[in-house]
C-alpha positions, 0 to 999 in steps of 0.5 A: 729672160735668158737667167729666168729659162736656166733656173727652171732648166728650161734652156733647151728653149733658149737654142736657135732650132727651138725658136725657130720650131716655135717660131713655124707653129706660130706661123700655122696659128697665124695662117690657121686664124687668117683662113678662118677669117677669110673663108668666114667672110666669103661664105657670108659674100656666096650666101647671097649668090644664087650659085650652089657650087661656091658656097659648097667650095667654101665649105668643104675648103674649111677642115682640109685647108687646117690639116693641111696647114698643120701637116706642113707646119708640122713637118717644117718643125720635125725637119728642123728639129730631126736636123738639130739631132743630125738625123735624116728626115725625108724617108720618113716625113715627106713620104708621110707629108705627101700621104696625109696632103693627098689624104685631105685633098681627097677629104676636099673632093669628098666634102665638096661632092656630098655638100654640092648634092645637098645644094642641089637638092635643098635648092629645087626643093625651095624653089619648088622645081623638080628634082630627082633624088635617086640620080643625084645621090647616083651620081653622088656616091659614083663621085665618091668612090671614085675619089677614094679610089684614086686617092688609095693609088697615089698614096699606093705610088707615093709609099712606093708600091707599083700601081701598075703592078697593082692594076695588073693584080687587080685585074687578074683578081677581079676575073676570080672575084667576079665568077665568085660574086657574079650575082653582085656585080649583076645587083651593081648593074642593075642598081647602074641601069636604074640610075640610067634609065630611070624606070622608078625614083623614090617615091613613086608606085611600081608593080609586077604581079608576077612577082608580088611586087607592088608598093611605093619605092622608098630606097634606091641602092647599088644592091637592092631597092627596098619597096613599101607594100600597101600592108606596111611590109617591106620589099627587098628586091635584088636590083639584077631582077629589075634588068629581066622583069617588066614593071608598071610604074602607076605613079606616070599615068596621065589619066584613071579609066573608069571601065563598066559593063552596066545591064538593063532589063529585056522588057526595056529594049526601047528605052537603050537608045535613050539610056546611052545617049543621056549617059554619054552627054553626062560623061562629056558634061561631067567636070572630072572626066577627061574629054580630050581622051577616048569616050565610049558609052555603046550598047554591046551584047545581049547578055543572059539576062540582061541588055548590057551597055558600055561605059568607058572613059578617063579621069583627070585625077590620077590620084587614088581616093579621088578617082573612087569618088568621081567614079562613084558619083558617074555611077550614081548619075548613070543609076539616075538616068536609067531609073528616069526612064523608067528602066531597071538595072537587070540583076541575074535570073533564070525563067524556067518554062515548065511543059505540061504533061499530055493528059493520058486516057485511063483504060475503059475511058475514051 
């Protein structure tokens, strides 16, 4: 083997330091094999637990795990051969080593935080409970950056820089970052109160008159919410203006109100009593209506030219179309029981009264 490695000039291969280098990159391969074998098998075992955060472990576990492996085996191979030369290795791998070892622990967290969210969601949604998307990818991106954070300080302090001196730095330059950017820091805190309080999520309808602000939310950011008008056209609205605003979310009713001023003649006065008490028995019999809530069916004015009687009360849909159909079937019913009575729905009119004039005796007549 030896006589083989010289005649192909091969004979560096032959001295202990290379062997020793194969010898560790054969090792990595090894471990490398034996991880994926394992983490394979246990994520077939946590497949079958009810538990979302070991099988996110296990999956965020997989890349990180194989650099870091590497990165390890790689340096063991750089010392031994940066020892064969006779040269110093430690201000330069092990620096570099530490960098790209916390560079995949913070690779991990990042994994395991967005895999973890996943979980959570696609669980609640297969088990049909509840979920509110908005907070979780809040408390997902929140997670993120501040591991990315962090990860950037410890590499900062393991190449050497001061972190205090950069935390001092950061601090004095933030003050003159926050007057030149106050409007999105404003936007940031607005998109933080959003996530908090949760006036809104996704999905849901909101509206502000005031500011023609009136569609399905489609997108919660930490700059803007992007809002979805009944037209199709999109609403960008800046996050701070939600903090000093009042906005309606419809999507959170409990009931739709149907409220109606209907009118009957003059000449039906006698038949009012009759009119209201048919038409509040409807209502409290009608399976669409809520009769748990506030029922009002009055007489209230006499109008211009009408005898008007109200009609107030609550659906138990909230939904849209559906109210419009429960309401137009109260209003045809209504419209049947008038016309039973003999009654008629008043429209708008004017009697004018025209006085005679007093006949005026010609002259000579008397």
């Amino acid at each position: 083997m030896n006589d083989l490695i010289q005649r192909l000039d091969f004979s560096f291969l032959a001295a202990s330091w290379m062997q020793q280098a194969m010898t560790v990159v054969g090792i990595v391969i090894l471990f490398n094999i034996a991880a994926w074998y394992l983490l394979r098998h246990i994520e077939k075992i946590t497949a079958r637990t009810a538990t979302i955060w070991d099988d996110a472990l296990v999956k965020a576990t997989r890349k990180p795990l194989t650099l870091i492996l590497w990165v390890t085996g790689a340096t063991y191979v750089i010392g031994i051969v940066y020892q064969h030369l006779g040269i110093p290795v430690h201000d330069v791998v092990l620096p570099t080593r530490n960098t790209l070892i916390i560079a995949a622990l913070a690779w991990f967290l990042l994994r395991l935080i967005r895999q973890a969210s996943h979980n959570i969601l696609a669980h609640r949604a297969r088990t049909g409970r509840s979920v509110d998307s908005t907070t979780v990818d809040a408390l997902s991106k929140l997670g993120r950056v501040s591991v990315f954070v962090v990860a950037v300080l410890a590499i900062m302090q393991n190449l050497g820089f001061s972190v205090s001196g950069v935390l001092a730095f950061g601090g004095i330059g933030g003050i003159a970052v926050g007057f030149a950017a106050k409007d999105m820091l404003a936007n940031f805190f607005g998109g933080l109160t959003i996530y908090l309080d949760r006036p809104f999520t996704v999905g849901e309808w909101i509206r502000s008159p005031d500011h023609q602000i009136d569609g399905t939310v489609e997108y919660i950011g930490w700059r803007h919410t992007r809002v979805r008008a009944f037209n199709k056209n999109p609403i960008y609205v800046p996050n701070a203006l939600f903090t000093t605003i009042v906005v309606e979310n419809p999507t959170r009713m409990t009931n739709r109100r149907i409220k109606e001023t209907i009118g009957i003649r003059y000449v039906d006065l006698d038949k009012m009593a009759a009119i209201v008490a048919d038409v509040k028995a409807m209502l409290q019999a009608h399976p669409e209506i809520d009769t748990n809530a506030v029922l009002i069916v009055n007489f209230t004015q006499f109008a211009a030219s009408s005898l008007d009687f109200l009609v107030y009360a609550f659906t138990k849909t909230v939904v849209w179309v559906q109210f419009h159909e429960v309401k137009q079937d109260v209003l045809l019913k209504i419209a049947a029981i008038i016309e039973a009575h003999g009654a008629k729905i008043a429209i708008p009119a004017r009697t004018l009264y025209l006085e005679s004039p007093t006949a005026t005796p010609t002259p000579g007549q008397e």
